[in-house]
Structures are given as C-alpha cells and as structure tokens.
C-alpha positions as CSV (number, residue, x, y, z in Angstrom):
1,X,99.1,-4.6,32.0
2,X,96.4,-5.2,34.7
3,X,93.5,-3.0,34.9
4,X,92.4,-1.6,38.3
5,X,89.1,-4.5,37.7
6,X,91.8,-6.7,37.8
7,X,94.4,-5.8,40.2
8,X,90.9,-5.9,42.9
9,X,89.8,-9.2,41.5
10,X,93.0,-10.7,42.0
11,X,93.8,-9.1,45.4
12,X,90.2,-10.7,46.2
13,X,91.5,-14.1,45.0
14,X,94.4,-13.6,47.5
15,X,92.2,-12.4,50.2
16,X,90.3,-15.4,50.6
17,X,93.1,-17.6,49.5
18,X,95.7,-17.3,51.6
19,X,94.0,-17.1,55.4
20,X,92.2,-20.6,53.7
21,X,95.5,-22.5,53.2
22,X,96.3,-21.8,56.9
23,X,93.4,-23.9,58.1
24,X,95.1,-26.6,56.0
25,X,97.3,-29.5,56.9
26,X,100.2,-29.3,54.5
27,X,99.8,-32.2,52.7
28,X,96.2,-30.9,51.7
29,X,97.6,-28.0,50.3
30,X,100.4,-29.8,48.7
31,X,97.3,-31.9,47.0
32,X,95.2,-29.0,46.2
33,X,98.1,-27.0,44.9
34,X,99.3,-30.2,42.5
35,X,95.7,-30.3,40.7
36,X,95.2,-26.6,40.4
37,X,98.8,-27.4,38.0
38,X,97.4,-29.8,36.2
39,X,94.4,-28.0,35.6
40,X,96.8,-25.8,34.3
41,X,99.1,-28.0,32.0
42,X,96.2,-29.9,30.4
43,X,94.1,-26.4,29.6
44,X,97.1,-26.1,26.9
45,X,96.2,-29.4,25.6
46,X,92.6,-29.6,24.9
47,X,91.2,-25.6,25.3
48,X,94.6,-23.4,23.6
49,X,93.1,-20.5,23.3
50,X,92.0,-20.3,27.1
51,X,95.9,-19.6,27.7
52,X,95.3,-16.0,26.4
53,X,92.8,-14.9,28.5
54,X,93.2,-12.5,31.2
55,X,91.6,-14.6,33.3
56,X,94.0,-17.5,33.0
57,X,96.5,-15.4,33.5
58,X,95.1,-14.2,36.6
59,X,94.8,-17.9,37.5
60,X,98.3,-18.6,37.3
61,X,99.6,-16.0,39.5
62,X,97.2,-17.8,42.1
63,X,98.7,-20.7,41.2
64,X,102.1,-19.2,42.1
65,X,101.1,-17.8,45.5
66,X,99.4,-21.1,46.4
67,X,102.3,-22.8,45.2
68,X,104.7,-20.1,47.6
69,X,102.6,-20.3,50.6
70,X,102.6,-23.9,50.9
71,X,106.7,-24.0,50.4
72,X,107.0,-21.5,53.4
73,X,104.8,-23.4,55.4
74,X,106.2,-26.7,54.8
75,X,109.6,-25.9,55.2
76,X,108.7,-23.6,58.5
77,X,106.7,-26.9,59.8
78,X,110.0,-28.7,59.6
79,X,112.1,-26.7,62.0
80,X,111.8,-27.8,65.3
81,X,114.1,-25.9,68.1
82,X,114.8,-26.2,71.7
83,X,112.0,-24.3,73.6
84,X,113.8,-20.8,75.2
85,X,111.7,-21.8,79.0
86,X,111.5,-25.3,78.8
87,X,108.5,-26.8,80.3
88,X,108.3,-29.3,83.3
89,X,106.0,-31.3,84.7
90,X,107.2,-32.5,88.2
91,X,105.1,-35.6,90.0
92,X,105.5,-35.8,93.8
93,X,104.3,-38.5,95.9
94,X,102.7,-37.0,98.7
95,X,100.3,-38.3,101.5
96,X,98.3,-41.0,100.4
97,X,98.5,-39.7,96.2
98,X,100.2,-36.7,94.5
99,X,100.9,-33.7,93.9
100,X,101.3,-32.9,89.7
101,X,103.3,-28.9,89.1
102,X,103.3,-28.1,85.4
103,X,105.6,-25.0,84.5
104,X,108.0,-23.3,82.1
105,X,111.2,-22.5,83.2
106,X,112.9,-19.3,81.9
107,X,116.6,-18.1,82.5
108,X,118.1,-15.5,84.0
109,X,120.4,-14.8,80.5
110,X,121.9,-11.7,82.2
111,X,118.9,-9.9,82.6
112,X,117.2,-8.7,86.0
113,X,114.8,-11.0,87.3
114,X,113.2,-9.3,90.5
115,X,112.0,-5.1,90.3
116,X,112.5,-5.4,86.6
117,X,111.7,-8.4,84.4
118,X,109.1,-9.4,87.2
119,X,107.7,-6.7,88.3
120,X,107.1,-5.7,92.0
121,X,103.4,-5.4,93.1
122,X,101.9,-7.2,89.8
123,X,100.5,-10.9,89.2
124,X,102.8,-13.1,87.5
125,X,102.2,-16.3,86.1
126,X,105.0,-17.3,88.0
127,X,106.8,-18.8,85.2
128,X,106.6,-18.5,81.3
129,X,104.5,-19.0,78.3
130,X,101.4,-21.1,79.8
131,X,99.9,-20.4,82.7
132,X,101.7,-22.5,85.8
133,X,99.3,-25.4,87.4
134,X,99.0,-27.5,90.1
135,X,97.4,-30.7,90.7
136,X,96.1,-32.3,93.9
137,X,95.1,-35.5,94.1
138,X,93.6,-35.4,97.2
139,X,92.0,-32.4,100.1
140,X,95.0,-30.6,101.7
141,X,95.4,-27.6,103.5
142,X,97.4,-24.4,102.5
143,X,97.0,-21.6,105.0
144,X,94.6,-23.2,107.0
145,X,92.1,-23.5,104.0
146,X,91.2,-26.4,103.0
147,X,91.8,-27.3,99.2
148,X,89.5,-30.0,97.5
149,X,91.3,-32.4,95.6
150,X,91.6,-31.4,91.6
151,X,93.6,-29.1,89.5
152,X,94.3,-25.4,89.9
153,X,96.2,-22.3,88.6
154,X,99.2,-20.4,90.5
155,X,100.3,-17.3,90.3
156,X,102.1,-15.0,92.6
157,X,102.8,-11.5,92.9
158,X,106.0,-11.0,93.9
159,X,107.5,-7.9,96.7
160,X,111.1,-7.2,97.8
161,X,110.0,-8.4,101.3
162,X,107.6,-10.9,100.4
163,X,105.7,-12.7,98.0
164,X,101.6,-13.5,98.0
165,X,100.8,-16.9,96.4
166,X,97.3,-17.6,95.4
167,X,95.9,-20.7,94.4
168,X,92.9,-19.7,91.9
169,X,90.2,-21.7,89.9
170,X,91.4,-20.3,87.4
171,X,93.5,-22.2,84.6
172,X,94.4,-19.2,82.0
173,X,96.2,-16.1,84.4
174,X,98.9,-15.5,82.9
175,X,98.8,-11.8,82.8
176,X,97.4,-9.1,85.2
177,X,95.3,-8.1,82.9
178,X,93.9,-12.0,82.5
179,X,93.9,-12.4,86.5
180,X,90.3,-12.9,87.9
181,X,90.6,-12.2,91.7
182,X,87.0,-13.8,92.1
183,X,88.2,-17.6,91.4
184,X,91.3,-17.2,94.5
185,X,90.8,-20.4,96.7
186,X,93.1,-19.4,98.8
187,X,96.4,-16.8,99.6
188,X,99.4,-16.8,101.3
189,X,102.0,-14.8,102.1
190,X,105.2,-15.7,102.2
191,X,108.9,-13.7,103.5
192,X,111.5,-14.0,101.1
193,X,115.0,-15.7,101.7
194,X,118.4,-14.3,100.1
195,X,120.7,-17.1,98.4
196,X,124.1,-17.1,98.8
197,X,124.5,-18.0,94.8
198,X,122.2,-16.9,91.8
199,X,120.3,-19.7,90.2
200,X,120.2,-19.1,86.7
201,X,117.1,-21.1,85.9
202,X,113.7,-20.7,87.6
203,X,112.8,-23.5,89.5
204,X,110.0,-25.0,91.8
205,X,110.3,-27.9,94.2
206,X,108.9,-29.6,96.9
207,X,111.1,-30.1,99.9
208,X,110.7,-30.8,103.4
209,X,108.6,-34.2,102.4
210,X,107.1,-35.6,105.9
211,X,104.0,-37.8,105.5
212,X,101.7,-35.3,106.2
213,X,103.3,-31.8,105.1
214,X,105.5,-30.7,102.3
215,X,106.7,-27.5,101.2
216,X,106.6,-25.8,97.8
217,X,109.6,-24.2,96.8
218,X,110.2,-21.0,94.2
219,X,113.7,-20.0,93.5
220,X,115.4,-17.7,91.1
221,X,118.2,-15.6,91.0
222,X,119.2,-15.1,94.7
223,X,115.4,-15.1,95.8
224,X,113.5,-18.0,97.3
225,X,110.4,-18.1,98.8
226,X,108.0,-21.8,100.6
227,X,104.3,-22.0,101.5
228,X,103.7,-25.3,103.3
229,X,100.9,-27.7,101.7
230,X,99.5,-30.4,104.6
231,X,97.3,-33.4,104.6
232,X,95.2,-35.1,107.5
233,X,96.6,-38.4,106.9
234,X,96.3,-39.7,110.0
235,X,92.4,-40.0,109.9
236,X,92.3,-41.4,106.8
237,X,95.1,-44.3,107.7
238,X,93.1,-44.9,111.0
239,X,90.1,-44.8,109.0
240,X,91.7,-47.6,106.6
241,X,93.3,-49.5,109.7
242,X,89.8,-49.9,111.6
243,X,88.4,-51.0,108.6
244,X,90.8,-53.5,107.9
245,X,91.8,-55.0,111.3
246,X,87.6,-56.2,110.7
247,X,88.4,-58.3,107.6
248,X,90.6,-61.9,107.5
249,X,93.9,-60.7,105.8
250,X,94.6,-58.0,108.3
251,X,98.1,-55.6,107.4
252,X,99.6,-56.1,111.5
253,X,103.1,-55.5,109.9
254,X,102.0,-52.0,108.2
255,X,99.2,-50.7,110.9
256,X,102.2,-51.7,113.2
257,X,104.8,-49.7,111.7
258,X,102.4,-46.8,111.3
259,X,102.1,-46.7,114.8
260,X,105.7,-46.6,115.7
261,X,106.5,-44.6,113.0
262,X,104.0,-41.8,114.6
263,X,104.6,-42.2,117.9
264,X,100.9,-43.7,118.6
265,X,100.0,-46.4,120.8
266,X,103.3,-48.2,121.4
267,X,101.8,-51.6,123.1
268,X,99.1,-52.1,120.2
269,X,102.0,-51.6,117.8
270,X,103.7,-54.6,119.8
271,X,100.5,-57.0,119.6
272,X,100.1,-56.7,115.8
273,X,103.8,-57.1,115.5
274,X,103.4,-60.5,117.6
275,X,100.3,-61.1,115.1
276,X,102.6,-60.3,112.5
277,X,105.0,-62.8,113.8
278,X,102.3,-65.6,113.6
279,X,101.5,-65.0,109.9
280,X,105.4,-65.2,109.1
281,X,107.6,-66.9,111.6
282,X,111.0,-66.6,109.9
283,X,110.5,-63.1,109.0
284,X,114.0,-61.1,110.2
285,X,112.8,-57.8,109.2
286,X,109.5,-58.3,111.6
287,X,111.6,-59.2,114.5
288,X,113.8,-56.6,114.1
289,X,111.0,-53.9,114.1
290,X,109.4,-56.2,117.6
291,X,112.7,-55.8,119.0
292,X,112.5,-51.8,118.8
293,X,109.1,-51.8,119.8
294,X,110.4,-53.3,122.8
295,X,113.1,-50.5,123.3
296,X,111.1,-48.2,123.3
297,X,108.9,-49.3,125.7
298,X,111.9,-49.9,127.8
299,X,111.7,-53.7,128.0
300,X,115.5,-54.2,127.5
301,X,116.0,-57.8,128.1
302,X,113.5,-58.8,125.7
303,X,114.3,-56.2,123.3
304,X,117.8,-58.1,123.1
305,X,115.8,-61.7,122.8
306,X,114.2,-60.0,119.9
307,X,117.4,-58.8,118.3
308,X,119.4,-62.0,118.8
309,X,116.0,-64.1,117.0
310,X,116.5,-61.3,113.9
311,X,120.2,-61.5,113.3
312,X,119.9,-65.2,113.1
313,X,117.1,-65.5,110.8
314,X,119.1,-62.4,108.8
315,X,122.2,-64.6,108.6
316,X,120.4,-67.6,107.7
317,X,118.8,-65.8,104.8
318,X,122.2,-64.1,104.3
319,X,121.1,-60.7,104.4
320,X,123.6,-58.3,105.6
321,X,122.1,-55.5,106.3
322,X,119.7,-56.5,109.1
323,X,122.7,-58.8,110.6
324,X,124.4,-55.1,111.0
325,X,121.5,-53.3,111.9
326,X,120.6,-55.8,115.0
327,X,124.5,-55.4,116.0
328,X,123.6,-51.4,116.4
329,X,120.7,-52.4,118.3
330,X,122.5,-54.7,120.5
331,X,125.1,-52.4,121.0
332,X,122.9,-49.7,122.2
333,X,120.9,-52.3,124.2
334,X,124.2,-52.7,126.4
C-alpha cells in the first residue's frame, strides 16, 4: 500500500504529465509512450531486482496513464462531425473588386431566435462561434462614411423595430462583454421587415447588385433587415477611360458601352463605337450596340441601317441570338 510520500509523488508525476502530453502531436506521444515500455520490459532483463522497488512500481502506473491519455486522445482526434452552424465564406463581385463575408450559420431548431436566443438591446456577433467579418477590397461608402478598403468585424445589435449594424476595427467581438465601442468605423440603423415564412437557417446576402451599390442582407426566422454598401465607380472608370483613350490600343467598345450603359454622353459613345467599328469591321455584336446608340439619339433611319448591317454579319457567323435580337430592334424601329 502507498504511503502518503507516495500517493504526492505520484500525483506530482501526473500533474506535470498529463497537461505535457496535450502540447503533443499524437504520434509523439505514441513514440514517447512506446520507449517508456521498453524501458520497462528490458529493466526485467538486465536490472531484476529494480522490478521490486516502489519506485518502479510508481513508474508503471505512469506508464499506464500515459498509455490511457494518448488512447483517448487519438481516438477523440479521429472523430470528425458536421459543424452544428456551419461556416460560410460568401465572395461577391462588386464595383471594380469584392466584397469577402465570412460567417457561421446557426439554425432556428425550434428555439426562439429574436427577444430570447438573441437578445434585444445587446451586441451580437451576428452569427455563431467566430466573430462574423467582412472584407472590402476597395473604399466604399456605408452611411455616408466612407470605408477604406481592408477587412473588418460586424456585429449588430438587434431591436423589435430595428436593428444597429456597426462595422468595427475590431476582428474578435463576439460577445458584449468582448465589444470595444472605440474601434466602430461606422453605424447604421436599419427598420426591420416581417417575412411571410420562417427561414430556418441564418443567412446573409447581398442583393440588389447595381454597379455602384449593393445591399447586405440579414435574415432569420421571419426577420430581415439591409444596409446599402456603395462605391464611386464612376470616377475611377473615367479616371481609367482618360487614361487610356491617351495610349495606342484604346478600349472604344468598353468606354462605349460604359457610356450607354450610364446614361453619359450618348454622341461620344457613338464615335468610339464607329472607332470600334474600324478596329473590327465584321463585328455583329458592335453594330448592334451602334444601332441602339442611334435609337436613342433618335436617328431612326440609320438606326435601322445599323440593325440590318448586324443581322447579316450575325447570320453569316450563324449566331442566333443577335439575328433575333436585331429583329426586336427592327421591329421597334417601325
């Protein structure tokens, strides 16, 4: 029977043992625990009488326990299971880059979500597990503040009537008690919308994608709630259109559609479609777009020259699509 000496030497033994092995890759305990054995076994070989001590016995109940705790944590290493709020990471083309949203989805699992599992009036992480993140790669504008390109935490805190979401420096909030109010870039509130259905899964989305503006979307339950995230693309394309309309291989197609497209300067759009022309003369889809320029500055009879030149070069290259669409323009042209 141990001694009291003994019972604290080998809880010591323990002490420092255990919290070791679980800095320890498995397969270095599994090596570690394999030669402490052997020690073992070939002490009965060449020193016999050691096998009697106290001490070797103490030795072998460490054995035992190294032995245990590197069974458990094998075989725990080994079960992998489905995550219960799996994470997303959702990529979004937006202006002239992206926009990167990283967060866990939990489930509604017939509990209740707003007032009760998410508390009214508190900071939420506005997810699960990790804190949520979001990722601009280039300046927008929430709120009317403007948001430097780079990566940034949000969390919300959610009311009956409204919600406030706050875009913070801070990468870690995932509790009000972790919340630092002093990184906030920026806040905004935002009304609520009822849903119809429940959505059992918390989601985020963008929606409303426009060149310029897109909104963020939260939804859970029957609750929803959008801030709108914006972008001054237009003086960066200009900025890239005077820039290249100065070198040899100038983009007239693309600075032409960009103009039609945003209801800018309708006759310059027409002179780099004519340049455009030039550069590729049998080029149905470039013809097409001349003709509508035309339309629209409400030169009829050449808009239907234009059209007629396009659905030739479209059948010729046997491409149906532009054949139908310059028989809609025609048609609308009558």
């Amino acid at each position: 029977m141990e001694t009291q000496d003994q019972k604290r030497t080998n809880h010591s033994y323990r002490s420092l043992l255990i919290p070791l092995i679980s800095y320890l890759s498995p397969l270095t305990i599994y090596h570690i625990s394999y030669t402490l054995i052997l020690i073992q076994h070939t002490s009965y070989l060449f020193f016999p009488y050691l096998c009697f001590t106290k001490k070797i016995a103490s030795m072998k109940k460490i054995f035992i326990t190294a032995i245990a705790v590197f069974s458990l944590f094998f075989t725990e290493a080994q079960l992998n299971t489905p995550q219960p709020s799996p994470t997303q990471t959702l990529k979004q083309n937006f202006a002239l880059s992206s926009i990167e949203l990283s967060y866990s989805r939990p489930g509604m699992k017939g509990r209740k979500i707003f007032g009760d599992l998410v508390p009214y009036g508190k900071i939420w992480r506005t997810g699960a597990n990790n804190a949520t993140t979001i990722t601009f790669g280039e300046d927008v504008s929430i709120n009317g503040t403007k948001v430097p390109a780079g990566k940034y935490g949000l969390v919300t805190i959610p009311d009956k009537d409204k919600w406030t979401i706050i875009i913070t420096k801070q990468l870690d909030a995932t509790s009000p008690s972790s919340y630092k109010q002093d990184q906030d870039v920026v806040r905004v509130e935002a009304k609520t919308m009822e849903l119809a259905d429940k959505v059992e899964t918390f989601t985020m989305q963008f929606a409303n994608l426009k060149p310029s503006s897109c909104d963020l979307r939260i939804v859970w339950d029957k609750t929803a709630v959008a801030f709108p995230i914006t972008s001054d693309v237009d003086t960066k394309v200009m900025g890239q259109i005077d820039q290249l309309m100065n070198k040899d291989n100038r983009p007239y197609f693309s600075a032409a559609m960009y103009y039609m497209d945003n209801g800018k300067d309708m006759n310059q759009a027409l002179a780099w479609l004519d340049k455009a022309i030039e550069q590729q003369p049998d080029a149905f889809w470039i013809h097409h777009q001349r003709a509508n320029a035309l339309a629209k500055l409400g030169k009829k009879n050449e808009a239907k020259s234009a059209a007629e030149k396009s659905k030739a070069l479209a059948t010729t290259a046997k491409n149906d699509d532009y054949v139908t669409l310059n028989n809609k323009l025609l048609e609308q042209l009558k």
